[in-house]
N, C-alpha and C positions, 0 to 999 in steps of 0.2 A: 263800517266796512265789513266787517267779520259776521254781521248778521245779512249783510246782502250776501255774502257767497253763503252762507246757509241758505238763503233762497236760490242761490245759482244752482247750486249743487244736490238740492234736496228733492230732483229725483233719483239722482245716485243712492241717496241715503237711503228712499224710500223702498228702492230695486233693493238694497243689500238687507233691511230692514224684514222684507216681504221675504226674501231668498233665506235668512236664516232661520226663520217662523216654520218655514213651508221644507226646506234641504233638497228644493231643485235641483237644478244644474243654472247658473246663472253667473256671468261678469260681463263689467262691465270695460274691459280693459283688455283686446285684443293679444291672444296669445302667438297669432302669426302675424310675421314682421312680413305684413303687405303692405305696400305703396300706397295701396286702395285704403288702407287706414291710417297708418301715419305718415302720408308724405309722399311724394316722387322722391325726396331726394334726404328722407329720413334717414336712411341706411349709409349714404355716403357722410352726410353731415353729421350722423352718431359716433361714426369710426374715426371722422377726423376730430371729433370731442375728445373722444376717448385719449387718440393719440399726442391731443395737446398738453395732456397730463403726463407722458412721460418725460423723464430727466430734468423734472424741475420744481420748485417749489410749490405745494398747493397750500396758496394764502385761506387764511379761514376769519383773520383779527382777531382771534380771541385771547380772552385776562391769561396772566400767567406766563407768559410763553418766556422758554429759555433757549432755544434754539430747536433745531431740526433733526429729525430721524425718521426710521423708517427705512426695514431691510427685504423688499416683499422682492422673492426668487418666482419666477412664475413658472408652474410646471409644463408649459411649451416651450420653453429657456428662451422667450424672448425677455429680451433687458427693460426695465422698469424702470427703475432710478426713480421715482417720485418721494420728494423728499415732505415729511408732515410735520406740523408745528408739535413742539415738546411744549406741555403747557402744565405746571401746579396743579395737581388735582384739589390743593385747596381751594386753591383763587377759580377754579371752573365750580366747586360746589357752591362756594361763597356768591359768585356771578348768578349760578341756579335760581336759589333759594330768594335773591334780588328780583328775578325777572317774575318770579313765581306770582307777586302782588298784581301786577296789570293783569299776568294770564287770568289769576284769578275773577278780574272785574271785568271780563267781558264775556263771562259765564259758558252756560256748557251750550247752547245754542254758540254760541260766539266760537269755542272753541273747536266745536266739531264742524262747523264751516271752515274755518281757519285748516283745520285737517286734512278736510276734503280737496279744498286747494290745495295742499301739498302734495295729494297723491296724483291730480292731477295733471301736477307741473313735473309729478317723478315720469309718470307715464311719457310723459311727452319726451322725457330722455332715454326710453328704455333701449333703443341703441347704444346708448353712450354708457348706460351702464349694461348691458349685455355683454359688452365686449370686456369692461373691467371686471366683472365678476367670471366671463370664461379665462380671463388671461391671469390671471391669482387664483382661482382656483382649480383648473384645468377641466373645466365641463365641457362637452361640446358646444359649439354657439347654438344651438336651436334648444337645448336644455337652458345653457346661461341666459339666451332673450326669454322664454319660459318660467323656467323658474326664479330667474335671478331680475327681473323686469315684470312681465306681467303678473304673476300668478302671486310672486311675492306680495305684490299693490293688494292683489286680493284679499292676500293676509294682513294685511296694513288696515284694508278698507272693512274688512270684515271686524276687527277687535274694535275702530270707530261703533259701527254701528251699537254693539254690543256695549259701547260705551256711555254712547247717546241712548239704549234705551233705559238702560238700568239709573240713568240720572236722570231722565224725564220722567220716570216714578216718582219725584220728589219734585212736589208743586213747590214754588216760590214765598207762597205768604197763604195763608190763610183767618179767617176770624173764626173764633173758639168761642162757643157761645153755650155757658150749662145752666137750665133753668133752675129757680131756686124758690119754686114756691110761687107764695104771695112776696116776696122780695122781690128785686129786681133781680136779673140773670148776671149772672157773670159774664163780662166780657171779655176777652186779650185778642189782641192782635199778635200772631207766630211768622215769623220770617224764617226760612230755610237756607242757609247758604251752604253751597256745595266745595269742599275742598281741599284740595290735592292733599297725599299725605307728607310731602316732602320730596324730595329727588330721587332719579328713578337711575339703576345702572342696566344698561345693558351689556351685556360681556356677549360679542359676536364670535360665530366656529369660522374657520377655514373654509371649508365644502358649502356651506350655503350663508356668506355675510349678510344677504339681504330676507330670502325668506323665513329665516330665522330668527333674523332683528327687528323686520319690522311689526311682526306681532305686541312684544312687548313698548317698543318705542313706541307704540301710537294708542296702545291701550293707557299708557302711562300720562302720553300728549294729551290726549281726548280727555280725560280724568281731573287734570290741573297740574299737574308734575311739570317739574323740570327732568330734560333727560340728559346723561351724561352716556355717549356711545361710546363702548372698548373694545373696537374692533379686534379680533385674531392677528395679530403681525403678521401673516404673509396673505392676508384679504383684508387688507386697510381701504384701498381705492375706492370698493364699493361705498363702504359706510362714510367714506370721508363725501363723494359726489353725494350721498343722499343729504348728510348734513347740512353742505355749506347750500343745499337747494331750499330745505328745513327752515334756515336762518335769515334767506333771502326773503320767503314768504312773508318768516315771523315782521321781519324789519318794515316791509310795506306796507302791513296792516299794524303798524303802528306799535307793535309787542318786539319788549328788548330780546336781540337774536341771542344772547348767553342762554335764553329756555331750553334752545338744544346746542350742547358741545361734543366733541369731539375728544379724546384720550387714547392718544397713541403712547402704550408705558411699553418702554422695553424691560422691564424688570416687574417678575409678578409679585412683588410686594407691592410696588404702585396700586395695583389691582386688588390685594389684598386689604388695602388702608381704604379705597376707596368704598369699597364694598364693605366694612364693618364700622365707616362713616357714620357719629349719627343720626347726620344728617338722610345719609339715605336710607329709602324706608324702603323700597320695592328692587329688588335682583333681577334681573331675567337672564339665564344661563342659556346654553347649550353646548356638550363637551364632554371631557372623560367623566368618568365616575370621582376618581381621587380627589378633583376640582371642585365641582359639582357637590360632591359630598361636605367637603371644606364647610362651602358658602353654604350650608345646611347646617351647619352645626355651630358655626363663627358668629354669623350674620346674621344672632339676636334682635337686633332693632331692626329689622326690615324682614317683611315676606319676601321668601325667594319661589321663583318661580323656574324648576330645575327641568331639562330634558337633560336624561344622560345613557348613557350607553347600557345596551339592552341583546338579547338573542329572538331578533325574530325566526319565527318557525313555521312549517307547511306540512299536512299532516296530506300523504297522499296512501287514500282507501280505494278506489277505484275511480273510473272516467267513462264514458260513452263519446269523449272526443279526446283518443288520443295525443295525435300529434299535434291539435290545437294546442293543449295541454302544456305540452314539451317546449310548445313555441314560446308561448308564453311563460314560462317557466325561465328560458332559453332568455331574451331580453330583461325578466328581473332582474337576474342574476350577473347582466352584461353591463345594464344603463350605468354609465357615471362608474364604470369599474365596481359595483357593489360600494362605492365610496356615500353610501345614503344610507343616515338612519331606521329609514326603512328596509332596506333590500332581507331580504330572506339568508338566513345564514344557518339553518337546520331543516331539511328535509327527510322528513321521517316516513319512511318504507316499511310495511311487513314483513317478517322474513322472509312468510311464503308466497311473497309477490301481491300483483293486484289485479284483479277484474277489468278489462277493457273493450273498447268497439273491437279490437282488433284483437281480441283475444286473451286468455292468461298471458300476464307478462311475468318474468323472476324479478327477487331481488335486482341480482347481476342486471338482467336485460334493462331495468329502467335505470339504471346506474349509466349504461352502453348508449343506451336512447337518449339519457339528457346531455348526456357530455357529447353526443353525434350532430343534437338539435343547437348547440353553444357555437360547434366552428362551423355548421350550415348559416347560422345567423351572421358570423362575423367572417364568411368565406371571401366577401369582396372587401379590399381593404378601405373603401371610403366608405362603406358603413359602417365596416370594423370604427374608423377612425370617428367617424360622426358620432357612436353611439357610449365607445369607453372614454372617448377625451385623455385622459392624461394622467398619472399620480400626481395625486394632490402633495404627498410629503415621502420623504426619503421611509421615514417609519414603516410609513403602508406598503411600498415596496419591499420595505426588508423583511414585511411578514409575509409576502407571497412567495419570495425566496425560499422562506424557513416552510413553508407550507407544500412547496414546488419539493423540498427535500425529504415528503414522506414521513417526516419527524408527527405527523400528529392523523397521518392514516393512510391508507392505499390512495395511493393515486390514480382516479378514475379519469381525468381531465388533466393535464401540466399546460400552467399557466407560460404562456410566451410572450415573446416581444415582439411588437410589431414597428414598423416605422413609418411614420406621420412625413407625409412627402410634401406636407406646409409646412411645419413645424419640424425641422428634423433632431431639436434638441428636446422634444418631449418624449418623456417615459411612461408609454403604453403597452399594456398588459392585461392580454386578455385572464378569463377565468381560471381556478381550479380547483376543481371538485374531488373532492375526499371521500371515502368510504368507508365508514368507522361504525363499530357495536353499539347501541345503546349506553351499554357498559364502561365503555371509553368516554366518559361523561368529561373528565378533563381536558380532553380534545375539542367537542364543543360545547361544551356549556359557560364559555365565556368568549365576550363581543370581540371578533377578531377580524379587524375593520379593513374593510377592502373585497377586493371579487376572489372572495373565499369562503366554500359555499363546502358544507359534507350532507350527506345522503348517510342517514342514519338507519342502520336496522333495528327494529324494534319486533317482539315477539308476534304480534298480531295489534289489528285496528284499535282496542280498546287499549292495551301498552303503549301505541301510539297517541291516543289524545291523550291518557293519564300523562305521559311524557312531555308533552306537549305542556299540558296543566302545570305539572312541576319548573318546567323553565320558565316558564311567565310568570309564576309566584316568585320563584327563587333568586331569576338574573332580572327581570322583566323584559318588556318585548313592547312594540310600539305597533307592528301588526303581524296576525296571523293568518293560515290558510289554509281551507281545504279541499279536496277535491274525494268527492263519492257520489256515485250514483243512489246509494239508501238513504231515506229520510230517517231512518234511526240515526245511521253514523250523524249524519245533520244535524237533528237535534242534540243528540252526545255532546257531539264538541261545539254547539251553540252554548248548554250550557254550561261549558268545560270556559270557556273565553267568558260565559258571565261570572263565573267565581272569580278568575283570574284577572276578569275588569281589562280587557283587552279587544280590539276592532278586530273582525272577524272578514275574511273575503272568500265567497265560496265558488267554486269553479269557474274561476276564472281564464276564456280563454279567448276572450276577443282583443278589443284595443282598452281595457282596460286592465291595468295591475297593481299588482299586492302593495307595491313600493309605491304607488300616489295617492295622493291625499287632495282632496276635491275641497277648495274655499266653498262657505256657505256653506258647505252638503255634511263635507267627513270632518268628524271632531279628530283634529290629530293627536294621539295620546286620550288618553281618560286622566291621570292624574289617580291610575287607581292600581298600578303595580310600581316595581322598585325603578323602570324605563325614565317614567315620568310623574312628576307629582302635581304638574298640571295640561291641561287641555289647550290644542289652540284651534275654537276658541270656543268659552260658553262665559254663562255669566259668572263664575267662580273667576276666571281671568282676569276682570275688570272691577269687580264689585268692592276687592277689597284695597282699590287703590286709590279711595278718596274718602271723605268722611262729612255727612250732615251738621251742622253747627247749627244751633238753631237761636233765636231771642226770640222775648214775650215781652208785652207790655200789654197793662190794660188801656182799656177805650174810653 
């Protein structure tokens, strides 16, 4: 069975195969929820998925279970109540490491078919989880069916590939044949077996449970792992819906569904124990630094694979399209409330202003301009509401508060509240932009998460990238940007991000931005500052989470 959908599916594999070879533009998994793609009546039937998941139990069967929990508060204050199975993280690693012998034996063609069906029975529900990944984390829906549904699969589908090809480098058997003269030649016969290093954890964020998880869940899957998912407590739903879909697949094609479980701990020692397990060899994080670092330094017997919190920055020297510029600038700084790893959180000015189509601008004036170009964008309140969605956590509110009270610079922008006339219990809040010296390095040169954004003065353009250079060494940064009309500054600070090992986006003013990251094309992270210590995805991702096993005999 698992080698026939390798045939069903292996033009998928082939498009993702060619796609990361070549860093096109290419998927294979519609990012707008048309009817013309999934359905006349995908959209209704996904919502009523979604909504049969609240106020009750979601059965999983899996080893261990002690009862039920799970407290996810959604930031549109509509009620959840979805209650999830409390299960032994022993008896889920001990059930892994069991199931791990079949995954094994139906090899890595076996296993990457097996995969591919999974993503494309996820696909098939990305309404259903659309709407659970917007309603726990507070994305707008067209970002949640985007990121949280399609583009995620991308990410799923892409580390497959990436997995499939670095273990089809290793032929099955060979005969080894060393001539010996007038003697007879040495014979042996050498068999290759590919396999897994153990169980793999995935520890999911709040702000994106799926495009964050499925990179490692499936680099893990595709490899021979068992995977054990810790989703974020208040974005359980999503990782729970992807699993028991995961488990369903595994079950059909004849593989025990314990290969992937689920661990919902309310206590981070659960997470703690499970993570420095010896059984588990592979981490996949994404989260604070203090966390993050922990499982870095604990979690000796397993590669960890960390994203953690970082100061992206934007280094602006000049422009020949201002208000493109600004606009775009204007929605970085908006989408998802600055609630993304990515979004831009240092914007570094010369003192003595910059060069533009529309003339010298100051300091001051592009401080005026970009906080002008923030409430242009979000002047109507259903785009407003479309584009910030909602506080993910009371935290991140309480730092725009403390940011709203001038405590960490001028107040160029004050952050407001708006009211969501769907949602009237969600806490949306637009931008606020700070205006702070270089000098004020304590103000931003640490990751202060949410739509809080400072405009940095810096002496002149070359203060600017060197400044730039120091915070991506220092804090790390996951992307950078520029804007100048001179191929000097260009190359500058092209080679300023290759020391700093950091993605670079240069004048960008159209529909694309600093804050996205493109499956198949953009390597998110390099795995080469303090942001991130690994990429998703390249062959470093995948490579070290299996292992060659070889026998000889002679002939």
């Amino acid at each position: 069975m698992s080698h026939l959908l390798f045939d069903k599916h292996r033009a998928t594999l082939d498009g993702a195969l060619h796609a990361i070879a070549t860093r096109g533009y290419w998927s294979p998994y519609s990012e707008m929820p048309s009817p013309k793609v999934y359905g006349e009546t995908a959209a209704a039937d996904g919502k009523q998925a979604f909504e049969a998941h609240l106020g009750r139990n979601f059965e999983l069967d899996q080893p261990g279970q002690s009862g039920w929990g799970g407290k996810e508060a959604s930031p549109y204050g509509v009620a959840l109540d979805v209650r999830y199975p409390l299960c032994d993280h022993e008896a889920l690693i001990a059930a892994g490491l069991a199931a791990m012998k079949g995954w094994q034996a139906v090899g890595a063609a076996g296993r990457t078919g097996i995969c591919l069906e999974m993503l494309e029975r996820l696909n098939r529900q990305s309404f259903e989880i659309g709407h659970a990944v917007m309603m726990t984390t507070g994305q707008g829906w067209m970002m949640a069916f985007q990121a949280g549904a399609a583009h995620a699969q991308d990410r799923g589908l892409e580390a497959v590939a990436y997995a499939w090809r670095e273990q089809s480098f290793v032929p099955a058997e060979t005969v080894w044949e060393k001539p010996q003269g007038k003697n007879p030649a040495l014979v042996m016969k050498k068999q290759f077996e590919l396999v897994g290093r153990g169980v793999g954890l995935v520890v999911g964020c709040g702000t994106f449970p799926t495009w964050n998880t499925y990179p490692g869940l499936f680099a893990a899957l595709a490899t021979g792992n068992a995977v054990i998912v810790k989703p974020h407590s208040n974005a359980i739903l999503p990782a729970a819906i992807t699993v028991r879909t995961l488990r369903a697949v595994l079950a059909e094609n004849g593989i025990d569904p314990n290969l992937v479980t689920l661990c919902v701990a309310e206590q981070r020692s659960v997470t703690q124990a499970l993570a420095t397990h010896p059984a588990v060899k592979s981490v996949d994080f994404t989260g604070s630094n203090v966390f993050g670092q922990w499982l870095i330094d604990n979690c000796k017997q397993a590669q960890v694979y960390a994203e953690l919190a970082g100061v992206n920055n934007i280094v602006i020297d000049s422009t020949d399209a201002y208000k493109a510029m600004l606009g775009n600038l204007a929605f970085t700084l908006s989408l998802y409330s600055g609630q993304m790893c990515t979004t831009s959180q240092a914007i570094i000015v010369p003192a003595g202003g910059i060069e533009t189509d529309e003339g010298h601008k100051s300091y001051d004036e592009v401080c005026a301009d970009l906080a002008k170009a923030v409430e242009r964008l979000l002047g109507k309140p259903e785009v407003a509401c479309a584009v910030l969605g909602a506080m993910q956590s009371t935290a991140t509110a309480e730092r725009v508060e403390q940011a709203n009270g001038a405590s960490l610079g001028r107040v160029v922008l004050a952050s407001r509240k708006l009211e969501n006339p769907e949602f009237p219990g969600a806490d949306v809040r637009t931008p606020v932009l700070l205006a702070v010296d270089a000098a004020d390095e304590a103000c931003y040169m640490e990751e202060r998460f949410g739509p809080i954004s400072f405009i940095v003065k810096a002496a002149d353009t070359a203060a600017a990238i060197a400044l730039s250079e120091r915070i991506v060494s220092t804090h790390g940064a996951l992307t950078v940007g520029l804007y100048s009309s001179s191929q000097d500054v260009i190359d500058a600070m092209t080679e300023a991000t290759w020391r700093g090992k950091v993605a670079l986006s240069i004048n960008l003013t159209g529909g694309v931005f600093v804050n996205q990251s493109s499956a198949f094309s953009d390597y998110h992270g390099t795995g080469g500052n303090p942001a991130a210590n690994a990429s998703y995805a390249d062959s470093a991702f995948v490579a070290n989470r299996f292992r060659v096993v070889q026998r000889r005999y002679h002939v």
